[in-house]
Residue frames relative to the residue before (quaternion, step in Angstrom):
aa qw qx qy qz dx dy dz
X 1.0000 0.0000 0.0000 0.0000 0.00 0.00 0.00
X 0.3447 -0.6876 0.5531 0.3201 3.73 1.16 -0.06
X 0.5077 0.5002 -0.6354 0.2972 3.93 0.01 0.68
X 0.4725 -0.5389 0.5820 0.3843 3.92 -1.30 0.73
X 0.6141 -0.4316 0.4873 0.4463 3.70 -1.74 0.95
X 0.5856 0.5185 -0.4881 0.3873 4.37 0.25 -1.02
X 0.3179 -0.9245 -0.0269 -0.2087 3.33 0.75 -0.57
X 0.7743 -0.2372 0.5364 0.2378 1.73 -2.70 -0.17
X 0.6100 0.6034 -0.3075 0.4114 3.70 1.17 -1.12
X 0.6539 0.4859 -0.3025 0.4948 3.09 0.60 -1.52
X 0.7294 0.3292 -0.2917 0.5240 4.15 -0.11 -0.89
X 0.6306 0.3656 -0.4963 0.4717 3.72 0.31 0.12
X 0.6845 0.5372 -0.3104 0.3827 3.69 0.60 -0.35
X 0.6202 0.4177 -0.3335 0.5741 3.12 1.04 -0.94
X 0.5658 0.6324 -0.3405 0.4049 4.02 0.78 -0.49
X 0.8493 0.2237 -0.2390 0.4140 3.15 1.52 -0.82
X 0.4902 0.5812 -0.4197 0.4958 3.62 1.42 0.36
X 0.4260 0.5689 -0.3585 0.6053 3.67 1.49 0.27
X 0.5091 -0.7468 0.4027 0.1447 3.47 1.06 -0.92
X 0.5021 0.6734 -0.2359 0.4888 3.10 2.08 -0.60
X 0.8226 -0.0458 -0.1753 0.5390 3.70 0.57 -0.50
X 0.5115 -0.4781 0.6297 0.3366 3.92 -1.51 -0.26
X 0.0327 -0.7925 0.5909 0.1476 3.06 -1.50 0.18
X 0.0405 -0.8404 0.5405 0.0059 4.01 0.19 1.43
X 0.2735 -0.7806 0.5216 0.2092 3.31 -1.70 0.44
X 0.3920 -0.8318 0.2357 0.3144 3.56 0.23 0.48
X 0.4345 -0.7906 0.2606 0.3439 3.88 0.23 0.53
X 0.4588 0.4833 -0.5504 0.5030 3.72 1.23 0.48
X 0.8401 0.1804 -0.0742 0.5062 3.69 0.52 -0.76
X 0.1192 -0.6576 0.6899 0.2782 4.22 -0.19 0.76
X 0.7392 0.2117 -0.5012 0.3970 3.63 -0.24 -0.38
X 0.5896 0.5163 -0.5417 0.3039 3.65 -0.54 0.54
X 0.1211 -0.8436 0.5223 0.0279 3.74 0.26 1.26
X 0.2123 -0.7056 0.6704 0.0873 3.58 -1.28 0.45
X 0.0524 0.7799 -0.6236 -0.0133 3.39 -1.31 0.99
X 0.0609 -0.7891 0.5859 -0.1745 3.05 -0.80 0.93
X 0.7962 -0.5082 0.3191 0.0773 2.99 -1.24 1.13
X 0.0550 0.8169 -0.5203 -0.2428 4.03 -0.04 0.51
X 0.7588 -0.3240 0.1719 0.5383 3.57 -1.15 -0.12
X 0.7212 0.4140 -0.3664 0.4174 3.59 0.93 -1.22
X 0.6594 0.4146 -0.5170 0.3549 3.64 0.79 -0.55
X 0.2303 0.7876 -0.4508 0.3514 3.83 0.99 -0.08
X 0.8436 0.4085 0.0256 0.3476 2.97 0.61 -2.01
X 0.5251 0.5715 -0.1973 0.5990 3.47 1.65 -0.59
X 0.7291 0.3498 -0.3217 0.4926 3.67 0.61 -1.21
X 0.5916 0.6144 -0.4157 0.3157 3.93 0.88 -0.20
X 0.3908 0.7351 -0.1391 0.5363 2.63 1.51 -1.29
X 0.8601 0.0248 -0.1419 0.4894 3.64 -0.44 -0.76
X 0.4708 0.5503 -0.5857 0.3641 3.29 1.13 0.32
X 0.7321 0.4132 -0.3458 0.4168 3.80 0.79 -0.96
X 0.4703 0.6045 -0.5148 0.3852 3.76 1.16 -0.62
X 0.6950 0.5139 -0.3073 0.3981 3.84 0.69 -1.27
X 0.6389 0.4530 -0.3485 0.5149 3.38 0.72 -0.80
X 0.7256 0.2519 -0.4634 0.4420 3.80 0.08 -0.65
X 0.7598 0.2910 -0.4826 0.3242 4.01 0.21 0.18
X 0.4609 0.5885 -0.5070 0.4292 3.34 0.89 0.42
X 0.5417 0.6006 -0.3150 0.4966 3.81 1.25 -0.92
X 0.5896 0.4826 -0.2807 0.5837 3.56 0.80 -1.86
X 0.8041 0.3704 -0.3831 0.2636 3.61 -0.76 -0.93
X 0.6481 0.4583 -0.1644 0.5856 3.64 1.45 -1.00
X 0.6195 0.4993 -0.4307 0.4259 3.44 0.80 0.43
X 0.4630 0.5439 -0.3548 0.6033 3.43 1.93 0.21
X 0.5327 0.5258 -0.4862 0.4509 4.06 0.59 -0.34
X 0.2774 -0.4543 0.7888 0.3073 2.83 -2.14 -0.34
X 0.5632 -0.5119 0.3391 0.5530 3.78 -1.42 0.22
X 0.7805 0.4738 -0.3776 0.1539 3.34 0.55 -0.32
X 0.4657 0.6541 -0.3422 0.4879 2.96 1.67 -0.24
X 0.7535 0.3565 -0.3406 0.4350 3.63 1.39 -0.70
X 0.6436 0.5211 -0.3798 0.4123 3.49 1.14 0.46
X 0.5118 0.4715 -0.4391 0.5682 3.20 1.46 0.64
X 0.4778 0.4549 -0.5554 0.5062 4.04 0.88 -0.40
X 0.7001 0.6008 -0.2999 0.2427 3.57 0.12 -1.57
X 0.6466 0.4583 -0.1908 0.5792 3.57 1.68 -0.89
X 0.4862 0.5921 -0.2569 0.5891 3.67 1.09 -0.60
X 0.7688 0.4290 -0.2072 0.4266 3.63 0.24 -0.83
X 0.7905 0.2927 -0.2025 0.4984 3.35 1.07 -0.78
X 0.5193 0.4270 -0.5261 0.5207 3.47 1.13 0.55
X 0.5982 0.2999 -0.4840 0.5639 3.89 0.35 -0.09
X 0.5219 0.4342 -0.6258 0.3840 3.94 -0.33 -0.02
């Protein structure tokens, strides 16, 4: 994603004083940090998982199929 680890730090922190994720270190390695998800941030990422789907639905409900099988081709030449 090109972002510098500082950051990455900074937005994981602020992610967890929101409460949304943890941050653990693992005891073969202290500098190797784990983050992970708490129950409420669980609940937030569903959330925008279904918010995305209904405007992805809404926006593609303006296509024709063929118009959505050209996005679909479009998309995988920029991937």
């Amino acid at each position: 994603m090109r972002i510098t680890v500082g950051t990455l730090s900074a937005a994981i922190t602020k992610l967890i004083k929101k409460g949304y994720v943890e941050r653990k270190r693992t005891e073969e390695d202290r500098r190797v940090v784990l983050v992970s998800l708490t129950s409420k941030g669980e609940n937030i990422y569903r959330e925008h998982q279904v918010f995305h789907e209904e405007m992805i639905t809404s926006m593609l409900g303006n296509f024709s199929e063929e118009e959505e099988h050209i996005l679909a081709i479009a998309l995988k030449k920029i991937e």
